[in-house]
C-alpha positions in Angstrom: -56.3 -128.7 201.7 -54.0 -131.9 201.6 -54.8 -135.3 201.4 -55.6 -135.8 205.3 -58.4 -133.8 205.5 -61.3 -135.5 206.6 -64.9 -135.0 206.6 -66.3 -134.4 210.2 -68.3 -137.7 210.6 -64.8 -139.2 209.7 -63.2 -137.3 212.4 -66.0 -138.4 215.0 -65.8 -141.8 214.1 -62.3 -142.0 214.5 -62.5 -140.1 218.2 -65.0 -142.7 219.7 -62.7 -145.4 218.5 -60.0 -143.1 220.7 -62.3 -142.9 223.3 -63.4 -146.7 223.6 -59.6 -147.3 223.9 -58.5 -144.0 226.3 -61.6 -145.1 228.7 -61.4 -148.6 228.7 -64.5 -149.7 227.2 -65.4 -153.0 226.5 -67.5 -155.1 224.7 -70.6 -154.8 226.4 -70.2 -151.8 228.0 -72.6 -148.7 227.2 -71.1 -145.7 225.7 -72.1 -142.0 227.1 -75.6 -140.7 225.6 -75.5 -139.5 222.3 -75.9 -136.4 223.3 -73.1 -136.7 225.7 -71.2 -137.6 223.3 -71.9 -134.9 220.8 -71.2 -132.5 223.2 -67.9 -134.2 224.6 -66.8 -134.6 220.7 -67.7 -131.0 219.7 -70.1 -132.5 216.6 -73.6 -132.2 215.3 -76.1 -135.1 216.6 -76.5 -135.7 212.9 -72.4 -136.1 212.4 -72.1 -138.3 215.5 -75.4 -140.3 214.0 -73.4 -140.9 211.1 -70.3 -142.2 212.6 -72.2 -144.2 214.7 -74.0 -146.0 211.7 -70.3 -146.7 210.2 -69.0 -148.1 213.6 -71.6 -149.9 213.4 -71.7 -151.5 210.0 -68.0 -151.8 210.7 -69.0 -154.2 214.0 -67.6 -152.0 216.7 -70.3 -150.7 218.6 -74.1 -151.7 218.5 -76.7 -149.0 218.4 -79.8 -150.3 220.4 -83.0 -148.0 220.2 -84.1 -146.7 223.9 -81.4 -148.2 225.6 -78.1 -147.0 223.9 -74.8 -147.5 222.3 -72.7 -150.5 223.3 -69.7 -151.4 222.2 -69.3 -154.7 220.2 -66.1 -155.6 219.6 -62.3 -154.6 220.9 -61.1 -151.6 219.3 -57.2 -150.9 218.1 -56.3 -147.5 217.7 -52.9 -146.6 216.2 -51.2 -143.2 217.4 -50.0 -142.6 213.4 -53.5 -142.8 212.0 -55.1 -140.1 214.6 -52.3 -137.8 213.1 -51.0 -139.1 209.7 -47.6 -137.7 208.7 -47.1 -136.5 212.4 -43.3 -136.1 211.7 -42.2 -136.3 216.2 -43.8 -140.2 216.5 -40.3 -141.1 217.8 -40.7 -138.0 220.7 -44.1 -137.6 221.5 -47.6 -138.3 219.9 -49.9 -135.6 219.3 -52.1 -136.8 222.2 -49.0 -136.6 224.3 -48.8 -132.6 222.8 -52.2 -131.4 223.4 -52.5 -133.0 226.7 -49.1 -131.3 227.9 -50.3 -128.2 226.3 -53.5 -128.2 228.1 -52.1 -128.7 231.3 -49.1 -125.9 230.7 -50.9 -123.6 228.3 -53.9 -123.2 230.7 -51.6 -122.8 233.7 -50.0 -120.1 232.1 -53.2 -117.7 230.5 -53.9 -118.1 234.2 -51.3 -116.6 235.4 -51.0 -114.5 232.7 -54.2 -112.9 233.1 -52.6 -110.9 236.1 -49.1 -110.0 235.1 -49.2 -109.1 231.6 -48.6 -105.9 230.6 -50.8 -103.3 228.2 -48.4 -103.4 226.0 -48.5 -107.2 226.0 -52.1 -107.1 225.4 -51.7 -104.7 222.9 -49.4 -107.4 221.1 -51.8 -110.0 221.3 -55.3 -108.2 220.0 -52.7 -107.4 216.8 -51.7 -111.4 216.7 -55.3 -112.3 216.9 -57.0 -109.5 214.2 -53.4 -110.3 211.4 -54.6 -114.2 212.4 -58.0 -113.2 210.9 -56.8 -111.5 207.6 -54.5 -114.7 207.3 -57.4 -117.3 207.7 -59.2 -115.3 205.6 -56.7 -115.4 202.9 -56.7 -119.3 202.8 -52.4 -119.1 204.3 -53.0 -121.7 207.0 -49.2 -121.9 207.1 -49.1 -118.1 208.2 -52.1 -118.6 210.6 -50.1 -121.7 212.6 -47.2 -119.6 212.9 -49.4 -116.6 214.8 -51.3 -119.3 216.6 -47.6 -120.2 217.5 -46.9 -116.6 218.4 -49.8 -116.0 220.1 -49.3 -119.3 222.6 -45.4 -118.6 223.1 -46.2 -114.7 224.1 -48.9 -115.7 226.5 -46.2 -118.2 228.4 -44.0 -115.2 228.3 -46.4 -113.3 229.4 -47.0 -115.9 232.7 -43.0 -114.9 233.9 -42.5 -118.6 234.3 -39.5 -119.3 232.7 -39.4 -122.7 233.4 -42.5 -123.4 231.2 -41.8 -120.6 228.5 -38.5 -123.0 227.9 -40.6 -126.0 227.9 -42.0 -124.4 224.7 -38.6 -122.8 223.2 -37.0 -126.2 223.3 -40.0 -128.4 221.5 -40.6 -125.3 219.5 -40.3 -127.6 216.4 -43.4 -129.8 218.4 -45.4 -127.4 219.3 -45.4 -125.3 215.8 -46.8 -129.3 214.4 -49.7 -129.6 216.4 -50.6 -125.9 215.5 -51.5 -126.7 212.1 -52.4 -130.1 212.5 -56.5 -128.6 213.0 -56.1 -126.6 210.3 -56.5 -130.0 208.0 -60.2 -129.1 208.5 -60.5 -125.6 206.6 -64.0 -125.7 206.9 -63.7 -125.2 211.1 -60.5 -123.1 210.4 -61.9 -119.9 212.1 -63.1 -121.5 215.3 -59.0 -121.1 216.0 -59.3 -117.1 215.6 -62.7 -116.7 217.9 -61.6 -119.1 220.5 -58.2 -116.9 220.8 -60.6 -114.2 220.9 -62.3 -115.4 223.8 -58.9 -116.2 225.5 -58.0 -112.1 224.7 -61.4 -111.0 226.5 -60.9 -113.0 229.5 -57.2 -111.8 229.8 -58.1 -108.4 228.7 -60.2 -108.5 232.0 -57.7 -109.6 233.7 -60.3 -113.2 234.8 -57.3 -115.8 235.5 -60.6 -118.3 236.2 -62.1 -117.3 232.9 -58.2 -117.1 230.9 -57.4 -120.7 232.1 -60.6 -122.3 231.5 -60.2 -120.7 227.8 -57.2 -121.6 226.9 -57.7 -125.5 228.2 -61.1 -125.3 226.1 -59.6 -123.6 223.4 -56.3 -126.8 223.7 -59.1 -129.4 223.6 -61.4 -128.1 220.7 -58.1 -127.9 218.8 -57.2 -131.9 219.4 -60.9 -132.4 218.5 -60.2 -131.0 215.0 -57.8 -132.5 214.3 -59.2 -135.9 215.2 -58.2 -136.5 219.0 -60.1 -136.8 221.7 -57.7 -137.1 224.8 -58.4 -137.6 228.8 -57.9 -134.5 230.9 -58.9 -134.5 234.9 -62.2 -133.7 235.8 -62.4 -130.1 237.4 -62.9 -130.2 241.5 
């Protein structure tokens, strides 16, 4: 891969410094648990262990045994360095992406879940298996442009036009943030099973289970990539 790949404790380190600033900590404040925090990052205990040790060492945070993680010292977090070479910083950051594309993306499997046709389907279980001879071919550049596909069909699929031209329009945009988690080759195939979850719910035709996928699927994405962004709590 290129030059901005980055090993995962890397990635995690650089999401809690996102979080400390998206949430508001300050110094003296006490971070979520560890494992919290694993789980909200998507990395091992022993990845986030390791960040934490460099945040640490670094003065940000302060690891206390049995009490927990505090933060130390203000944090400054640049919208460049979560994506570097993000070629739209003059539109929209990536944050500003994969939180609009949670919000629209999982509106639309929603909906999609009941009005798309077999034939649609059809379409999309082809997407997803030529996604999984691309990935396994190493073309990560073929694989963002199904991942593409297999995003701008499902907003077709929805019959909203009004958000399907949301996506034509910042096509350019939305293409970007679709390889940006490729950087980390390593996780590369997470993309093709989470789109395979997102077929099964639509496949049984679960809008729940099609929305809640795709918005998971939007957020593990920004995690891989580096990002950790705020999304509403579910009611």
């Amino acid at each position: 891969m290129n030059s901005i790949s980055r090993a995962v404790p890397e990635v995690a380190l650089q999401a809690i410094r996102k979080l400390i600033v998206d949430e508001g900590f300050a110094p003296g404040d006490a971070l979520p648990s560890q494992r919290d925090l694993a789980l909200q990052l998507g990395v091992s205990r022993a990845s986030l262990r390791e960040a934490l040790s460099s945040l640490s060492a670094l003065g940000v945070i302060s690891v206390q045994p049995g009490k927990g993680v505090f933060v130390q010292s203000s944090v400054e977090v640049s919208r460049s360095e979560l994506a570097p070479g993000w070629p739209f910083a003059a539109q929209a950051s990536p944050v500003d992406i994969f939180q609009l594309r949670y919000a629209l993306e999982g509106f639309a499997a929603g909906l999609a879940a009941v009005t798309l046709s077999a034939d649609e389907l059809d379409t999309l279980e082809d997407n997803v298996e030529a996604m999984r001879r691309e990935l396994k071919a190493g073309d990560f550049d073929a694989a963002a442009r199904l991942d593409f596909e297999f995003h701008r069909r499902i907003l077709q699929a929805s019959g909203n036009q009004a958000m399907l031209s949301i996506l034509t329009a910042s096509a350019d945009i939305f293409l970007e943030s679709q390889k940006l988690p490729f950087i980390r080759a390593e996780r590369a195939m997470e993309t093709w099973q989470e789109h395979r979850k997102i077929l099964r719910a639509l496949a049984r035709r679960a809008s729940g289970g099609a929305q809640k996928a795709m918005q998971e699927h939007v957020r593990n994405a920004a995690l891989r990539t580096g990002i950790s962004f705020v999304a509403p709590a579910a009611p």
